[in-house]
C-alpha positions in Angstrom: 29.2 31.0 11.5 28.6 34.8 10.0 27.0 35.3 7.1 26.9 37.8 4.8 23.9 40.0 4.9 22.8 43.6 2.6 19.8 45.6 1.7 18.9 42.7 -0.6 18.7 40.2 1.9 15.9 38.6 2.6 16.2 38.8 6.2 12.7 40.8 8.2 13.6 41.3 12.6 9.9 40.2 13.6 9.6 40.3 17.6 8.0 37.8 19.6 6.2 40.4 21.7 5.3 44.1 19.9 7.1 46.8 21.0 5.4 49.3 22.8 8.0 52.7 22.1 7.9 55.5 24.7 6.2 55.0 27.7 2.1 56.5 27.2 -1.2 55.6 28.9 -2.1 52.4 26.9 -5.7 53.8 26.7 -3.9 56.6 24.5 -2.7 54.7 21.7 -4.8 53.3 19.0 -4.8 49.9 17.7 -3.1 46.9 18.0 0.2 46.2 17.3 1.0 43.7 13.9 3.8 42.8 11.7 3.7 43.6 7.7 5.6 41.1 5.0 6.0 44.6 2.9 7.2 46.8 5.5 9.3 44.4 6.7 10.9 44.6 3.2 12.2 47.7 3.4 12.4 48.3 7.3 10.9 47.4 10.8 8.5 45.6 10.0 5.6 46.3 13.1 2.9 49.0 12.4 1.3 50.3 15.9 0.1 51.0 17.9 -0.6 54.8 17.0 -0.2 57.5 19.3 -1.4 60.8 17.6 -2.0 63.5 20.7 -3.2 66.7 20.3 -0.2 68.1 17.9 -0.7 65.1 15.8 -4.6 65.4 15.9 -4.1 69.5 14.7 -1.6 68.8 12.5 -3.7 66.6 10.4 -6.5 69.0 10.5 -4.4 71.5 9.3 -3.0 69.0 6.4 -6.3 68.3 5.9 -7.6 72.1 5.7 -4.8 73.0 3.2 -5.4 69.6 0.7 -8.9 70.5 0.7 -8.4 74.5 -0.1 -6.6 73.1 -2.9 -8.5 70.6 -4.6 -11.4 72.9 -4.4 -10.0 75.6 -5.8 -8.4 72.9 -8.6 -12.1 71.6 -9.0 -13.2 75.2 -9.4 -11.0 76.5 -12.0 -12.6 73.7 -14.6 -15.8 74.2 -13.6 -17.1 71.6 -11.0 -16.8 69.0 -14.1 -15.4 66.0 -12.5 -14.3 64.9 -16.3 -12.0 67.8 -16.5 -10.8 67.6 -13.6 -9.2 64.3 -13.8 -8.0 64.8 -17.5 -6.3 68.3 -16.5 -5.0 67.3 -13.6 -1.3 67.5 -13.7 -1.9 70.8 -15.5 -3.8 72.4 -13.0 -2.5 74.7 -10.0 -3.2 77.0 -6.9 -1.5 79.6 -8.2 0.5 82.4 -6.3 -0.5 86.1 -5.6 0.8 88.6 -9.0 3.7 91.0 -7.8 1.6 94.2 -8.4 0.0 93.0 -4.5 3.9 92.8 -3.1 4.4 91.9 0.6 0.1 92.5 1.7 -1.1 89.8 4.0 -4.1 88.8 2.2 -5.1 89.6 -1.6 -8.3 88.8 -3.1 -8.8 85.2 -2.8 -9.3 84.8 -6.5 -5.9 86.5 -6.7 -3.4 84.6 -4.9 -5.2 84.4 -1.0 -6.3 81.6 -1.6 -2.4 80.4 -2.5 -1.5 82.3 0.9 -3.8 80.3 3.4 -3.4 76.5 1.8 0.4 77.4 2.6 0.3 78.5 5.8 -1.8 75.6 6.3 0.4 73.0 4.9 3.4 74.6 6.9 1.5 74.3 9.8 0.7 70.7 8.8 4.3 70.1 8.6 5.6 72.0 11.4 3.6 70.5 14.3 
């Protein structure tokens, strides 16, 4: 007999034996595969194993580059206090390059570069 079934079901799709997904050297991936009650909640429910290659390895670098470009320069504009930096938070900003420098490749860092390379980083992040 059918039943009726929605996003508010309570129903998770848990296979017997983990699903592998395209076919890679099995010394390439990382981890082994398990099932989540959470993510199972709101989707497929198995996490792994991880494949990351090369373009998955450089784009987190790159991610990683462009997240730490800005935090430091967010630490930096309240003065390396740690206090400040969590209370100012939401406030605080890598800002843009002023129009006066208009379509130059790199201002001063203080000025805008440093707005310039955590972008092209963080596209890159997201690109590859």
């Amino acid at each position: 007999m059918a039943y009726y079934q929605n996003i508010f079901s309570e129903v998770q799709v848990r296979p017997t034996q983990p699903e592998h997904g395209i076919p890679v050297d099995v010394d390439k991936r990382w981890g082994t595969p398990f099932n989540s009650y959470l993510f199972g909640l709101i989707g497929n429910a198995q996490v792994g194993p991880i494949y990351i290659g090369y373009l998955g390895a450089l784009s987190f670098a790159c991610g990683l580059i462009a997240f730490e470009i800005i935090g430091l320069n967010m630490w930096a504009s309240v003065n390396w206090d740690p206090i400040q930096f969590v209370r100012q938070l939401p406030w605080l900003a890598l800002e843009p390059p002023r129009p006066q420098y208009g379509l130059k490749v790199l201002p001063p860092l203080a000025e805008g570069g440093w707005w310039l390379i955590a972008g092209f980083f963080l596209t890159a992040s997201i690109l590859l």
